[in-house]
C-alpha positions as a printed Julia matrix, in Angstrom:
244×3 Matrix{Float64}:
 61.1   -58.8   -133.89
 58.28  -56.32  -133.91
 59.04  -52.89  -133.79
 58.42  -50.31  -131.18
 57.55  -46.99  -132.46
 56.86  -44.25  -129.67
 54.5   -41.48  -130.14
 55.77  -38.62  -128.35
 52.33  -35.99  -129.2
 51.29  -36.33  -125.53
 55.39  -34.34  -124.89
 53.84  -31.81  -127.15
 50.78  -31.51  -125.32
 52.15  -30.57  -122.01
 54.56  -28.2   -124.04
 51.86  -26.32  -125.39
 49.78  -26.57  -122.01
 52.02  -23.8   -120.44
 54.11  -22.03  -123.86
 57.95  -22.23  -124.31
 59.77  -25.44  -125.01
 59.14  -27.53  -121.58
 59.47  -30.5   -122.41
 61.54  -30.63  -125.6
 59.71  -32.23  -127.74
 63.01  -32.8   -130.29
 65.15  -34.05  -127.1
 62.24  -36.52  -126.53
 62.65  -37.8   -129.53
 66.02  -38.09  -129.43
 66.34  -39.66  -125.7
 63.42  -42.39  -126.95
 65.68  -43.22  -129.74
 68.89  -43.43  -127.31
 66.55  -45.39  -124.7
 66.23  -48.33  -127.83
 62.86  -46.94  -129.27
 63.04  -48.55  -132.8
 60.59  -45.61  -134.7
 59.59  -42.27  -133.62
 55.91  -41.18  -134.62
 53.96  -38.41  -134.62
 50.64  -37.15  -135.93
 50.35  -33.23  -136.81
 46.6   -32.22  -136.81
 45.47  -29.1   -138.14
 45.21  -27.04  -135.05
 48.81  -28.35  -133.9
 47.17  -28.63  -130.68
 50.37  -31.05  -129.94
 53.13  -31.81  -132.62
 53.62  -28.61  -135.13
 54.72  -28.72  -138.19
 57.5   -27.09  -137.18
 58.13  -29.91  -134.86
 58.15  -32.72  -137.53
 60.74  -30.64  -139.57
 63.3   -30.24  -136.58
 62.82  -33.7   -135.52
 63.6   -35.35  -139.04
 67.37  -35.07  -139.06
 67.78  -35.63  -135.52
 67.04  -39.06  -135.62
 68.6   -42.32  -137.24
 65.82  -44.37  -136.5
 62.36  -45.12  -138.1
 60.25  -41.97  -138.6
 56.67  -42.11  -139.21
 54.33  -39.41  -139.68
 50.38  -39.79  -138.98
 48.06  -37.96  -140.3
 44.78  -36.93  -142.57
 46.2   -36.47  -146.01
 45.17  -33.08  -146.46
 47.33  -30.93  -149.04
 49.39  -29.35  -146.11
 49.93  -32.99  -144.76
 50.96  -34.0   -148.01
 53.34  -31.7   -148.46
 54.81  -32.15  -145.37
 55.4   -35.82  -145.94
 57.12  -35.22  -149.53
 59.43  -32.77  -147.79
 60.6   -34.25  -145.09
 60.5   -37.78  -146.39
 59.79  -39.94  -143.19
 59.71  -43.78  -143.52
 56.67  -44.47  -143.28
 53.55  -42.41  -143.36
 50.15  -43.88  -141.77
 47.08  -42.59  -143.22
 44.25  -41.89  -140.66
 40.8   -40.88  -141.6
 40.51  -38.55  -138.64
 38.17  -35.2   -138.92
 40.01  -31.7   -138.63
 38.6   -31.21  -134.61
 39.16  -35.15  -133.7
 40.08  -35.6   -130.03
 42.06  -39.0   -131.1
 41.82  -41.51  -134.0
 38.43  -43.71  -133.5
 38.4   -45.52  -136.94
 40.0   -46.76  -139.6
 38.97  -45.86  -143.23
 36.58  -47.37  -145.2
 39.01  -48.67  -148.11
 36.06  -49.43  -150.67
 34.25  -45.93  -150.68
 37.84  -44.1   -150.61
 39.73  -46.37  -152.42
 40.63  -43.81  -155.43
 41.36  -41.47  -152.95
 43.75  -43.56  -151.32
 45.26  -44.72  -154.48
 46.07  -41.47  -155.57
 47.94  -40.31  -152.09
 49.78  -43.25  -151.68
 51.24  -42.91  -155.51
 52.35  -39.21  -154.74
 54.12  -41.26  -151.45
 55.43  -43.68  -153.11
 56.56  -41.83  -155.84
 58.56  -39.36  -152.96
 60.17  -42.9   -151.71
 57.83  -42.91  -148.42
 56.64  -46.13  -146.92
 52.89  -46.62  -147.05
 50.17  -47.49  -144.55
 46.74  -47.27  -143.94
 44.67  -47.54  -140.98
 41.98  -49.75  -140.96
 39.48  -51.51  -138.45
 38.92  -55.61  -138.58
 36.32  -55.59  -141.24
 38.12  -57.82  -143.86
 36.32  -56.2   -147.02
 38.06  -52.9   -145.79
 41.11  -54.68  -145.59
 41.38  -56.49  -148.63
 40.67  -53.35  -150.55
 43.13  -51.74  -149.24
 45.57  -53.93  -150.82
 44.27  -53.36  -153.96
 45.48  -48.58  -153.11
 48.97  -50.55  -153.19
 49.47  -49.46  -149.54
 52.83  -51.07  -147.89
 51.2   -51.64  -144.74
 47.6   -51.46  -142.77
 47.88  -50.53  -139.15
 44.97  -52.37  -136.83
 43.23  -49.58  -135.06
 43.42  -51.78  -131.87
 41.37  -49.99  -128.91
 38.51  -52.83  -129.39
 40.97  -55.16  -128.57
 42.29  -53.0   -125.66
 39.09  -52.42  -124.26
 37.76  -56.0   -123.95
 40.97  -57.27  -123.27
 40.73  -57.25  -119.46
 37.32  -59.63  -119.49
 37.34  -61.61  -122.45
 40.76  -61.73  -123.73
 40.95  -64.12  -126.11
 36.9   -63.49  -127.8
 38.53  -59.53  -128.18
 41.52  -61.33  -129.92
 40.0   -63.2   -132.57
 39.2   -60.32  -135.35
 42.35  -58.94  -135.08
 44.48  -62.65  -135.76
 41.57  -62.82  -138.71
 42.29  -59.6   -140.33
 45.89  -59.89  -139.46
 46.1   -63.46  -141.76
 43.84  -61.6   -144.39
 46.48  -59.11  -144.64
 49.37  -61.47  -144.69
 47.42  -63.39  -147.64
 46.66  -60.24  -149.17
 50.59  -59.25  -149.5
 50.52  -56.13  -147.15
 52.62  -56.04  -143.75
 50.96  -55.08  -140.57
 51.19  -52.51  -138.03
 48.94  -51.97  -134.98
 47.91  -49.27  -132.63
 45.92  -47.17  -129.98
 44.94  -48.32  -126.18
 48.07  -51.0   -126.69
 50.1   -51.4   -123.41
 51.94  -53.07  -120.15
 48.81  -54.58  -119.85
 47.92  -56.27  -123.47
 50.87  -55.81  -125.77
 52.26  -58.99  -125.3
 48.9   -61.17  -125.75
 48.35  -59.31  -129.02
 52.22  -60.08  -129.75
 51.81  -63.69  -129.0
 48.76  -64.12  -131.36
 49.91  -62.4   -134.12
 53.82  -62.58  -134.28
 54.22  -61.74  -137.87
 53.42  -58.14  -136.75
 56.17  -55.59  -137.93
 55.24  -52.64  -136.1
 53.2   -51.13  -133.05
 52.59  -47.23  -132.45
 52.29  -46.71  -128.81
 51.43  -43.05  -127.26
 49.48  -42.0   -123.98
 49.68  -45.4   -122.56
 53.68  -45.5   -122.66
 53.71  -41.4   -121.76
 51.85  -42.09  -119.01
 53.69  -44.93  -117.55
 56.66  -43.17  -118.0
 55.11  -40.19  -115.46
 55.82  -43.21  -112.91
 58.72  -45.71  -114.3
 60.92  -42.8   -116.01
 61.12  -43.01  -120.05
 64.16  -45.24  -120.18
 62.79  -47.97  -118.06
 59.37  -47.54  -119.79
 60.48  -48.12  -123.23
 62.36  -51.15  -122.08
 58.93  -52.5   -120.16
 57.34  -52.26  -123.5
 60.33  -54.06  -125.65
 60.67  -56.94  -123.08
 56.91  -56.88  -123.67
 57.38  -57.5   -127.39
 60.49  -59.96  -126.79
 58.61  -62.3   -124.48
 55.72  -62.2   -127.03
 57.79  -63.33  -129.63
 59.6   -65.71  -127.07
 56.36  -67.41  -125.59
 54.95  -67.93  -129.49
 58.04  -69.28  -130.65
């Protein structure tokens, strides 16, 4: 069964839109857990313009399930991640003033880099992955940083999906099998939803994890967040069902 991890940053947006605690971003969490969310993520950026620091503290021992913590690894980030010990961490190459991630990293110019964060991680007892696009050099050198995981950065897919389904498909199942050679599990994320999830599931059911944010935030504006989260698992489970 792939996992469902929900992103609750766009909560913390409309928190900080208006000051004070509306929503609650640590209830959020909490609810998507109770509602049969199987991870929690979040991804701190240096301005905190939506999930504080603050916020990944508070939320750690409120939840039982997954936590995984996104980010640029920074020395603040990094430090945050060895003391609060999430799961998993995903490392994004995103730039301080980044609206939202747009890339994955390129694993061959930043592989020493990498290497080096993901031994302080792993040496803290934190789950590993890396973001990366479909270019299979990137990802087969970043099985060589002794990452856990890559996640797919998947809003190609998402935005071809609709017109050519099944041409916007085909890098992902390649880089998906060139992970799975390579030894490293795979996540995927950004632009997934209602609409694509369970295509992508079908076509690559060996996939342990999705991150889903401001699609599943927003449907929940109209379905409620209980019934949205269990839109997007049926989505997974008939995935799984159809390929199977």
């Amino acid at each position: 069964m792939t996992k469902l991890s929900v992103n609750i940053n766009k909560i913390a947006t409309l928190r900080n839109a208006r000051g004070g605690n509306i929503p609650d971003v640590q209830k959020a969490a909490v609810d998507c857990q109770h509602f049969g969310a199987q991870g929690i993520t979040v991804h701190p950026r240096p301005d905190e313009r939506h999930i504080r620091y603050r916020d990944v503290e508070l939320i750690k021992p409120l939840i039982f399930t997954e936590f995984n913590i996104e980010g640029y690894p920074s020395g603040r980030f990094i430090d945050l991640v060895l003391s609060v010990k999430p799961d998993q961490v995903t490392l994004v190459p995103d730039p301080p003033g980044a609206i939202t991630s747009s890339s994955g990293w390129d694993t061959i110019q930043h592989k020493q880099f990498l290497s080096d964060v993901i031994a302080q991680f792993h040496a803290g007892g934190v789950r590993t992955s890396i973001f990366v696009g479909t270019e299979l050099k990137f990802i087969e050198a970043a099985a060589d940083t002794g990452t856990d995981r890559v996640e797919l950065y998947t809003e190609p897919y998402a935005s071809a999906y609709e017109t050519e389904r099944e041409k916007a498909i085909a890098p992902f199942v390649k880089a998906a099998e060139v992970a799975r050679d390579a030894g490293i599990d795979l996540n995927a994320g950004h632009d997934l939803s209602l609409q694509n999830l369970r295509f992508f599931r079908e076509r690559i059911p060996w996939l342990k994890e999705v991150s889903i944010g401001h699609a599943l935030i927003s449907d929940a504006l109209y379905f409620g967040l209980e019934n949205t989260i269990q839109m997007y698992l049926r989505e997974l489970r008939q995935g799984g069902e159809r390929r199977a």
